[in-house]
BAGU-183029 format. One record per residue: residue number from 1; residue in one letter; x, y, z of N, C-alpha, C, O in turn. Coordinates in steps of 0.02 Angstrom, whole numbers, plus 50000, padded with zeros to 5 digits. Example, Ala and Ser with C-alpha at 12.3 -4.5 7.8 and 13.67 -1.06 7.14 Angstrom:
! residues 2
(1,"a",(50660,49716,50390),(50615,49775,50390),(50660,49835,50390),(50712,49834,50423))
(2,"s",(50642,49888,50354),(50684,49947,50357),(50645,50002,50394),(50670,50057,50402))
END
This chain:
! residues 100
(1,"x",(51226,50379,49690),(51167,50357,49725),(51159,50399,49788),(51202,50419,49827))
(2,"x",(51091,50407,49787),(51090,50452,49854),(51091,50412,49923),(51098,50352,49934))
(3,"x",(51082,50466,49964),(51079,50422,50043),(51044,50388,50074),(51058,50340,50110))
(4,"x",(50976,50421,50056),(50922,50391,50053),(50898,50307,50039),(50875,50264,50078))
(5,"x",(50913,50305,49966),(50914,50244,49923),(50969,50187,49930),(50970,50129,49908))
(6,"x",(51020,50227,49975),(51073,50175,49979),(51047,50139,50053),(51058,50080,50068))
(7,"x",(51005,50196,50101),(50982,50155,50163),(50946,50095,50159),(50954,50042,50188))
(8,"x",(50886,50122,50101),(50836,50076,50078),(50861,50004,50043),(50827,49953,50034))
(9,"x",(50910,50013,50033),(50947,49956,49985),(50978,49894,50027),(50973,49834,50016))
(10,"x",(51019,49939,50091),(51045,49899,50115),(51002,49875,50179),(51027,49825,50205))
(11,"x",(50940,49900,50215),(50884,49872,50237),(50851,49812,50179),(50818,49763,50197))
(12,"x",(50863,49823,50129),(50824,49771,50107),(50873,49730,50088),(50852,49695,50042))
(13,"x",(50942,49714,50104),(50968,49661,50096),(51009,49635,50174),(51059,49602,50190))
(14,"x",(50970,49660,50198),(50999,49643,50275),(51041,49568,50270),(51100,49554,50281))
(15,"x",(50995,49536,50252),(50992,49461,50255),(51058,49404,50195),(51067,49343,50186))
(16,"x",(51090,49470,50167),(51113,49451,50094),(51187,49503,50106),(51192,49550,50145))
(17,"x",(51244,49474,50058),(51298,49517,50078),(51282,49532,49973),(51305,49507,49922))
(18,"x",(51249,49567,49983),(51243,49627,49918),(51245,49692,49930),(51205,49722,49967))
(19,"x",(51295,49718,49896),(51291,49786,49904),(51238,49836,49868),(51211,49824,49814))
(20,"x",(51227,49890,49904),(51173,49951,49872),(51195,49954,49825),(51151,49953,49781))
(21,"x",(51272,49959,49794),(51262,49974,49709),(51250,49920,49658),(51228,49921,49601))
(22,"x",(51273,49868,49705),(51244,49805,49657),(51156,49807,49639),(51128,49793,49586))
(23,"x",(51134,49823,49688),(51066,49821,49683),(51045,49892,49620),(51020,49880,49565))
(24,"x",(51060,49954,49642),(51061,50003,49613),(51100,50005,49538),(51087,50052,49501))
(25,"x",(51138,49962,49521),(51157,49951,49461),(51088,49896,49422),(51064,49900,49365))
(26,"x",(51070,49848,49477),(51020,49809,49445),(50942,49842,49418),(50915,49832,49364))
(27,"x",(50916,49884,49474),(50859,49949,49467),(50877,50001,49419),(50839,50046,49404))
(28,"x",(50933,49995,49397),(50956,50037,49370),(50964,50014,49272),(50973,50047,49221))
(29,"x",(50955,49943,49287),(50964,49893,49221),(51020,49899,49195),(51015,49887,49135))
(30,"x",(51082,49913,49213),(51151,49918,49207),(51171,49846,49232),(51232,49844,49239))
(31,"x",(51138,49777,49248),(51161,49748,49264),(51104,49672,49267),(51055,49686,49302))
(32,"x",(51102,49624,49248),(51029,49561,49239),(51046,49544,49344),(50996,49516,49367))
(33,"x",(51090,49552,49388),(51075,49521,49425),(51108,49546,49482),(51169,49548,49475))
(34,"x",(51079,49572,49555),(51120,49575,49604),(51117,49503,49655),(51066,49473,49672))
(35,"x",(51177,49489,49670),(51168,49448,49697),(51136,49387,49671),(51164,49375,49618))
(36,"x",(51089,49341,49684),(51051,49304,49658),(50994,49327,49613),(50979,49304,49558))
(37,"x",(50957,49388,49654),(50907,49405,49627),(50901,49449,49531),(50944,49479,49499))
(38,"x",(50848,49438,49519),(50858,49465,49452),(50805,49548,49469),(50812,49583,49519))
(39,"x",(50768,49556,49425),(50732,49617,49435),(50671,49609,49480),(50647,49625,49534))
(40,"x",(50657,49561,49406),(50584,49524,49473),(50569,49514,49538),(50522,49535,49572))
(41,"x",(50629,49470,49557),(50626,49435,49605),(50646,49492,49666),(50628,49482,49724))
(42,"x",(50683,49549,49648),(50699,49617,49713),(50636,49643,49684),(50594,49632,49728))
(43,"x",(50612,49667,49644),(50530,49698,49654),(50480,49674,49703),(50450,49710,49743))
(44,"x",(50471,49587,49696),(50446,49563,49735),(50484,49586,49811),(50476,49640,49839))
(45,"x",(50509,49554,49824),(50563,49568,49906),(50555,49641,49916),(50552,49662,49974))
(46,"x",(50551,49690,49858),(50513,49758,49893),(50453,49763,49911),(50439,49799,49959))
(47,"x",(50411,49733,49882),(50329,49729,49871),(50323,49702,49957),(50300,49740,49999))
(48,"x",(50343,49643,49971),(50339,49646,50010),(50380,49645,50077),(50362,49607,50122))
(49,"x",(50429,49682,50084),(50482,49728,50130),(50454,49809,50141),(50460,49834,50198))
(50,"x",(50428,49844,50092),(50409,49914,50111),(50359,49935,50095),(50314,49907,50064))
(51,"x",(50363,49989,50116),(50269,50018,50093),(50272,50031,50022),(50324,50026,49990))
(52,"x",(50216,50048,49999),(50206,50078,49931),(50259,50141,49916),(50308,50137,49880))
(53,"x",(50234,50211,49960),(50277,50264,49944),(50331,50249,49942),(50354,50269,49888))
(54,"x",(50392,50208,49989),(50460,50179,49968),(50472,50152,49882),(50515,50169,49842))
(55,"x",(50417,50105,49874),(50415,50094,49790),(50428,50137,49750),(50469,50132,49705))
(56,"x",(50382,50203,49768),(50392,50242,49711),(50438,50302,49720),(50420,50356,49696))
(57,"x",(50486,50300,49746),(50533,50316,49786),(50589,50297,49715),(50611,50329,49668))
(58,"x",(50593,50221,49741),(50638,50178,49684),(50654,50175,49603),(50703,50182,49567))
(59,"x",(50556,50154,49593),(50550,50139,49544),(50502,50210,49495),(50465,50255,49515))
(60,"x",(50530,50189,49422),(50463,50244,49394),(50414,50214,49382),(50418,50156,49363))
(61,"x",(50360,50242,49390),(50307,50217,49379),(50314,50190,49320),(50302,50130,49323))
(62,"x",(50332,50210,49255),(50314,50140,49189),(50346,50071,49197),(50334,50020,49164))
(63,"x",(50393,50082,49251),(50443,50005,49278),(50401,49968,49316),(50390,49908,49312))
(64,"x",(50368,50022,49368),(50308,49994,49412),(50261,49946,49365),(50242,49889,49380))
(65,"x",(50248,49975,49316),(50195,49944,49276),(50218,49877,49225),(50176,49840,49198))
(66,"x",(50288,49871,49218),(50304,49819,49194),(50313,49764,49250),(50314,49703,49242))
(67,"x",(50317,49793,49294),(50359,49720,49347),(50285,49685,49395),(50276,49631,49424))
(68,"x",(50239,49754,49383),(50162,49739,49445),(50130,49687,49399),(50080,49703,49367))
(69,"x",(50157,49618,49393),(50119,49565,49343),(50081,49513,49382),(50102,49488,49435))
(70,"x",(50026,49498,49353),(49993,49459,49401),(50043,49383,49413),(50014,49334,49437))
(71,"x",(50087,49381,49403),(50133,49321,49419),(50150,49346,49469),(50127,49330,49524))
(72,"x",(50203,49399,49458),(50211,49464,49538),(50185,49439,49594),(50205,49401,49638))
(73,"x",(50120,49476,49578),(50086,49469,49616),(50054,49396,49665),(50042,49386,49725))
(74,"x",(50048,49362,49608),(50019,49289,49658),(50084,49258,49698),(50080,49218,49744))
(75,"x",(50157,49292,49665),(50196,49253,49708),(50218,49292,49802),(50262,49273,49842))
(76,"x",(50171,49343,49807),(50190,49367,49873),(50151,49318,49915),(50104,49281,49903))
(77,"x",(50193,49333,49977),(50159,49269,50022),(50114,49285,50055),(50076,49245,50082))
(78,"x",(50110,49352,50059),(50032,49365,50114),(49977,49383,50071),(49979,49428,50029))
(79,"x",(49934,49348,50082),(49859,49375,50048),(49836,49458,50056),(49810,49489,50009))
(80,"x",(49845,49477,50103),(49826,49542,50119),(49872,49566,50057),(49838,49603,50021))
(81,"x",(49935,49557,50033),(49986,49596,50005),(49971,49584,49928),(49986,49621,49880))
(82,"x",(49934,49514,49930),(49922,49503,49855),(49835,49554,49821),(49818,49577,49766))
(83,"x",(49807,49553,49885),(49739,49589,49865),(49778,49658,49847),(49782,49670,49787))
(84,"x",(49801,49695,49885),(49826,49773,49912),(49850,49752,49818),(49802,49755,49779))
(85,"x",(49914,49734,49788),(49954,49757,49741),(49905,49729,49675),(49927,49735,49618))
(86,"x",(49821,49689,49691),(49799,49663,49646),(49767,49750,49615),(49763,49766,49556))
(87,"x",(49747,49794,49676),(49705,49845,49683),(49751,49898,49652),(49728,49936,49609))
(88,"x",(49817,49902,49672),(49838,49932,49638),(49840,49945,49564),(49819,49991,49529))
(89,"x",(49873,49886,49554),(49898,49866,49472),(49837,49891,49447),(49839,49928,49397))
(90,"x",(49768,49873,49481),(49723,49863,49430),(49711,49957,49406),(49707,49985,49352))
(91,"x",(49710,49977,49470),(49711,50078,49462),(49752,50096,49442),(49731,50148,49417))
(92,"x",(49832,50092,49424),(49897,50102,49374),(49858,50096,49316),(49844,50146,49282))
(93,"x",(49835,50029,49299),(49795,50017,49222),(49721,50076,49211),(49702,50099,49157))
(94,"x",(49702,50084,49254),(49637,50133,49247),(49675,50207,49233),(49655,50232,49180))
(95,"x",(49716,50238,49261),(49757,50316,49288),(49799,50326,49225),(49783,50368,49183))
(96,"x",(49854,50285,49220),(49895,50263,49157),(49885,50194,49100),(49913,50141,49115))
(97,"x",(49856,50197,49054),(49848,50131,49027),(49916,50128,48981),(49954,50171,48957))
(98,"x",(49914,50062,48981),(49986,50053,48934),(49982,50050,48883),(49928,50029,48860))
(99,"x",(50030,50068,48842),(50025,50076,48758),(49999,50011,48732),(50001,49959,48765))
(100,"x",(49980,50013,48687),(49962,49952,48642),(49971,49923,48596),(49938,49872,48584))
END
């Protein structure tokens, strides 16, 4: 893991005694759970912990596109954050559409 990603990891678990590779094994799907959280639930806690470019930093975009679900989405707590990732998702689906 790089240095980078291990900063980002352990900023986003400030609050949690999980380690970056726990997390990075979980982003990584080498693993259903760091800590408490499952995939979902640290997508969300990224969604809303960092900016977008950090996201795609992390994630690949076809992961982006599995996890940006309108469940995702309604469960962030700020409205501003739920419009912003509604706008997104919806331009991922326009740019890249998903198989069918």
């Amino acid at each position: 893991m790089d240095k980078n990603k291990e900063k980002i990891y352990r900023q986003l678990m400030w609050d949690y005694n999980i380690s970056p590779e726990e997390v990075d094994k979980l982003i990584k799907g080498e693993a259903k759970f760091a800590g408490h959280y499952d995939i979902n639930n640290l997508f969300r806690k990224m969604l809303e912990s960092f900016p977008w470019f950090i996201i795609l930093q992390i994630f690949e975009i076809d992961v982006i596109q599995k996890l940006l679900t309108d469940k995702t989405i309604n469960k962030l707590r700020m409205p501003d954050l739920r419009n912003k990732y509604k706008y997104v998702k919806n331009r991922l689906q326009e740019i890249i559409p998903t198989p069918k």
